[in-house]
N, C-alpha and C positions, 0 to 999 in steps of 0.2 A: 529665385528668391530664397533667401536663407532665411533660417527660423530660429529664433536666437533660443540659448540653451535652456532657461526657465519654461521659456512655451513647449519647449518639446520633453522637457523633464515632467508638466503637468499631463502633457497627451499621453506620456506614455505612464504614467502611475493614475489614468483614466483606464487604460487600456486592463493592465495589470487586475485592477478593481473589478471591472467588467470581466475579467477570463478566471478570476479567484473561487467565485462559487459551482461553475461547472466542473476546473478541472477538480475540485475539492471534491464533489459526486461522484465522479469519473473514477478517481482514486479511490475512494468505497467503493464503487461496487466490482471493482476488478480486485480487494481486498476481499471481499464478502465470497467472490466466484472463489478466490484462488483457497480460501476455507473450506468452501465445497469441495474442491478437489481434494486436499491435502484432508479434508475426511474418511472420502470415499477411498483411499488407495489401504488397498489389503494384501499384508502379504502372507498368504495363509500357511505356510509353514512354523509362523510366528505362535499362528491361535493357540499351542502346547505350553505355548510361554508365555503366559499370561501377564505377569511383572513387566519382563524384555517387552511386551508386544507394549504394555502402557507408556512404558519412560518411551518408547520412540514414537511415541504419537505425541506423546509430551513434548518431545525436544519439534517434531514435525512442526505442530501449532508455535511452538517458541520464536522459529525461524521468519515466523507471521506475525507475531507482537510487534504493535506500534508504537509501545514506549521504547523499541534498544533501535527504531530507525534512525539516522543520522539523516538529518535533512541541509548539513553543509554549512 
């Protein structure tokens, strides 16, 4: 039996709706994890350089910013 392309265009922009807010959490909290990480890494030959040691935690957390994502 075929399913003509309306009905299946509806099922599947049901489907889409239904999968939109999990994987939208999902995406948080493996954003939120990867913060923690990219907090906690130290490299402590750095601690002398106080400046040096901020800008690369700076740029670190940058590389994590969800406004320069490109979602396509």
């Amino acid at each position: 039996m075929f399913v003509t392309e309306r009905a299946l265009e509806t099922l599947i922009k049901q489907q889409i709706a239904r999968l939109q807010d999990p994987s939208l959490e999902c995406a948080h909290l493996i954003y939120e994890e990867l913060k923690k990480i990219v907090f906690q890494i130290q490299i402590p030959n750095l601690n002398r350089y106080e400046v040096l040691n901020a800008k690369i935690h700076e740029v670190r957390f940058s590389f994590l910013d969800p406004k320069i994502i490109d979602y396509g």
